[in-house]
C-alpha positions, 0 to 999 in steps of 0.5 A, a space after each residue: 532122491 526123495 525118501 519115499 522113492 529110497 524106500 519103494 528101492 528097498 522094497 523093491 530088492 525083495 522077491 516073491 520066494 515062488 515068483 521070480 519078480 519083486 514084491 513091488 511090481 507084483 502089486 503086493 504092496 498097495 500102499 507106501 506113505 512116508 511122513 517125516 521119518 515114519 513109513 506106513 505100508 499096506 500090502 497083501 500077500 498073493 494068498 492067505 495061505 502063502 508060505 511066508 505070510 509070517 515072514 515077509 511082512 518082516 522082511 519088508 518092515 525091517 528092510 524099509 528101517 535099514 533106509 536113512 532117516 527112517 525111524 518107524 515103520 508101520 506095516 498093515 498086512 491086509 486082504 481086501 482088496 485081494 491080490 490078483 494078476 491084473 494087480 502086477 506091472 507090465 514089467 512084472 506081467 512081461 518077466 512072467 510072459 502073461 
């Protein structure tokens, strides 16, 4: 399995504490480069003011580092564009019935 695929899987192991699906198809993760052994992530939350905004980047920074052959991990937490509905998966939008 390609390490930009094993890192998607670990992200995809973390759930939104309010929402019952995955951060990844939520769409609060824009953006997943993996050079070498180093990640680069750009995600968002669903709103500034979201509960965990101080602890779920973390989450995801240190699970991305639990992946085989990853040594640095380099999260951006950003607002623009900001998260809305139509940024979830089908699956994600069929788990909600929306």
């Amino acid at each position: 399995m390609e390490l930009k695929d094993q890192v998607i899987n670990e992200i995809k192991k973390i759930y939104d504490p309010e929402i019952p699906v995955n951060i990844y198809e939520l769409g609060l993760i824009y953006d997943v480069i993996v050079e070498k052994n180093h990640v680069k992530i750009k995600m968002t939350l669903t709103t500034p003011n979201c509960p965990v905004a101080e602890s779920l980047p973390k989450e995801v920074k240190d699970s991305v580092m639990q992946v085989e052959g990853i040594d640095k991990v380099d999260l951006d937490l950003v607002w623009d564009p900001p998260w809305n509905k139509s940024m979830m998966s089908e699956a994600a939008k069929l788990e909600l019935n929306l």
